[in-house]
N, C-alpha and C positions, 0 to 999 in steps of 0.2 A: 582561400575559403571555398565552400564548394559550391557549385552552379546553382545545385537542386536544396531547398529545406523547405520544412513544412510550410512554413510562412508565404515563399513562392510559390509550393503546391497549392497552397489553400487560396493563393489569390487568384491561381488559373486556370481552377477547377475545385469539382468536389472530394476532395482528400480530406483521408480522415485519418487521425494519429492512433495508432496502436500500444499500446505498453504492454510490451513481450520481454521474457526472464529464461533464463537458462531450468527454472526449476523454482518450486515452490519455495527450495533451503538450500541449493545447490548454486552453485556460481561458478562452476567450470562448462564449457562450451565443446560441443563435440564437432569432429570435420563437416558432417551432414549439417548439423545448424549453420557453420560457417558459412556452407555453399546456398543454404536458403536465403540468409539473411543477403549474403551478396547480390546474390539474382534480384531480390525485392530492392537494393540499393539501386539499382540498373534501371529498373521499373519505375522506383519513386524519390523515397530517400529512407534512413537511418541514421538514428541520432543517439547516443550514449547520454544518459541525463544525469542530474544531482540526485536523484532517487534510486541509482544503482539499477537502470533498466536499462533495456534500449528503445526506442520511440521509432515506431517502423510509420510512413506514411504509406498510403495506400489510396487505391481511389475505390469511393462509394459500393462505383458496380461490381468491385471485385472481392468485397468486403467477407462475406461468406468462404468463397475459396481460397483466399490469404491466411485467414484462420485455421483454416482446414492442412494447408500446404505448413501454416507455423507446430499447428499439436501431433502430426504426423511424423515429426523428427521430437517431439517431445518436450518442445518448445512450451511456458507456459506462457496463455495470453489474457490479459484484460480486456472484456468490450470494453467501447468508447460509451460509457452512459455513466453519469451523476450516481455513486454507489459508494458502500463502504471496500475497500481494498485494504489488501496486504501484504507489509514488506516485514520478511524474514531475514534473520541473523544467517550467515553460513553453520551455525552450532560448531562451531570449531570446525570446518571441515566433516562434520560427519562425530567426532571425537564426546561431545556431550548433548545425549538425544532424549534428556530424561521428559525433556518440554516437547517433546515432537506429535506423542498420541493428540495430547490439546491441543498444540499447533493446527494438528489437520482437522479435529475435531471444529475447533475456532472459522477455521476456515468456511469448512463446510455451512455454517451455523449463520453465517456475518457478512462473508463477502458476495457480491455484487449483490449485497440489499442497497434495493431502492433509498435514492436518500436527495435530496434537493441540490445539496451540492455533494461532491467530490469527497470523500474522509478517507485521507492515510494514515493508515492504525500500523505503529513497528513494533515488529516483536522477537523479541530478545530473550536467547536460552539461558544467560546467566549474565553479573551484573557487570561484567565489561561494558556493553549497552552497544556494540560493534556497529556498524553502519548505519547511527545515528540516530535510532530510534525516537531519542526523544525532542528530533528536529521534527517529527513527524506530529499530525493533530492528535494522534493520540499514542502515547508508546506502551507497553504491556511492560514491565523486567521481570524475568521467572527466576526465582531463586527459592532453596528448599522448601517447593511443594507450593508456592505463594507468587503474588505477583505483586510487584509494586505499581500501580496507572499516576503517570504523568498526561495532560492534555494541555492545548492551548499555544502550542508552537505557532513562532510567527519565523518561518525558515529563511526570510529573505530579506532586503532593505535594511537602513542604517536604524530599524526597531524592532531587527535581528532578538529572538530569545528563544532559547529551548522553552517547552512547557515545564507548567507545574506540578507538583505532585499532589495527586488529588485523592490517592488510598495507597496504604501500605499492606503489605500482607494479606493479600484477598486469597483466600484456600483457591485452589484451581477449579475443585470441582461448583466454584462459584461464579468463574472468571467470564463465562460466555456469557449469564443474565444479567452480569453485572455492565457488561459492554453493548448487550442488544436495550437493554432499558436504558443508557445512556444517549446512545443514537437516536432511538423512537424520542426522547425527550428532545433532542437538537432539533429532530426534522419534523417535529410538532413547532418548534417554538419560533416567534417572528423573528430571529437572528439568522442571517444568511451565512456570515464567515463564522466559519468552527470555533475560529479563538477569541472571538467576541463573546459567542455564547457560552463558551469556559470562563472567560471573565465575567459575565452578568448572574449567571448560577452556578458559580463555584461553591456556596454553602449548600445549597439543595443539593449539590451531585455529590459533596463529599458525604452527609446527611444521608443519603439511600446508596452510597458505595460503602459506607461504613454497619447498612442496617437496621439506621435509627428508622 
C-alpha cells in the first residue's frame, strides 16, 4: 500500500483533493499527462476512484499552479467546492456524438453551480448507460432526441441502489431547465443528502419534470 494518501496528506497538512479526467468524453491519456500526473504523485499523491477519475492531492498553497500545470496538457479539472459536476459516457469512443452539442451545452449551463452539497449528474450518449450513470445522484440517458432522468442513487453500503426514474422522454432542447430547476429546488430545500430529497419530493419533481 502506498506511503502517501489523501487521508495522510490531509492529516499533516493542508491538502486538498482534486478531481481531474483525461477529458470532458474522452478517457484515453496522453505521454504529457502521464508525466504530469506522476510528477504531482512525487509531490503529493494520486488515486484512481469509483467515479472513473483520478483524485490528485495537492497542497492548499499550490492550489492555483496545479490546476494551471493540470489544463495546460489538457487535463480536465474539478475545483474542490460543493457544486453540481459531470461525468460523461466515452460515447463510444468518439463513435455516437449525436448527444455531444447538449452535452457541452449542459455543461456550460450546470456545472460548478453553487449547491450545498456535492451533485454527480452522469450522462450517457445512449441507453447502454456505460459507466454507471445511474450510480450517480442524478443520471441524464439520451436516446432519439429525449432523455430519460433517473435520481436518488445511494452508490455505496449494504443500501446499495441505482436511482429512480423520475422522467422519460424529456425533448433535449428541455433537458437543461429541466435539470437547473431540479437543483435550485434541492439546494432550496432543508434536505442535505441528494437521495433523501429525491425520496421526500419524488411527486413534486416528477409533476414539474413532466410539466404539470
Amino acid at each position: 500500500m502506498p506511503t502517501k494518501t489523501f487521508a495522510k496528506l490531509k492529516a499533516s497538512g493542508r491538502f486538498i483533493a482534486l478531481t481531474v479526467r483525461p477529458g470532458i468524453i474522452n478517457k484515453h491519456l496522453t505521454s504529457a499527462q502521464l508525466n504530469v500526473l506522476a510528477r504531482l504523485a512525487d509531490e503529493g499523491a494520486v488515486k484512481y476512484s469509483a467515479g472513473h477519475s483520478f483524485i490528485v492531492s495537492v497542497h492548499d498553497e499550490m492550489l492555483d499552479e496545479v490546476m494551471q500545470i493540470l489544463t495546460d496538457v489538457e487535463l480536465y479539472v474539478v475545483p474542490p467546492t460543493p457544486s453540481a459536476i459531470m461525468k460523461c459516457c466515452d460515447f463510444c469512443d468518439g463513435d455516437e456524438l449525436a448527444a455531444l452539442p447538449i452535452a457541452k451545452e449542459l455543461l456550460r449551463e450546470i456545472e460548478q453551480m453553487p449547491l450545498k452539497k456535492r451533485v454527480r449528474i452522469g450522462f450517457n450518449a445512449c441507453t447502454l448507460a456505460c459507466y454507471n450513470a445511474v450510480q450517480d445522484d442524478l443520471a441524464l440517458i439520451y436516446h432519439n432526441g429525449g432523455f430519460d432522468i433517473y435520481g436518488g442513487a445511494v452508490p455505496m453500503g449494504r443500501r446499495a441502489s441505482s436511482g429512480e426514474l423520475l422522467a422519460k422522454n424529456i425533448p433535449e432542447q428541455y433537458i437543461i431547465e429541466c435539470v437547473k430547476k431540479l437543483l435550485v429546488h434541492y439546494n432550496t430545500s432543508n434536505v442535505e443528502k441528494f437521495f433523501r430529497f429525491i425520496k421526500k419530493e419524488k411527486e413534486s419533481i416528477q409533476q414539474y419534470l413532466k410539466g404539470d
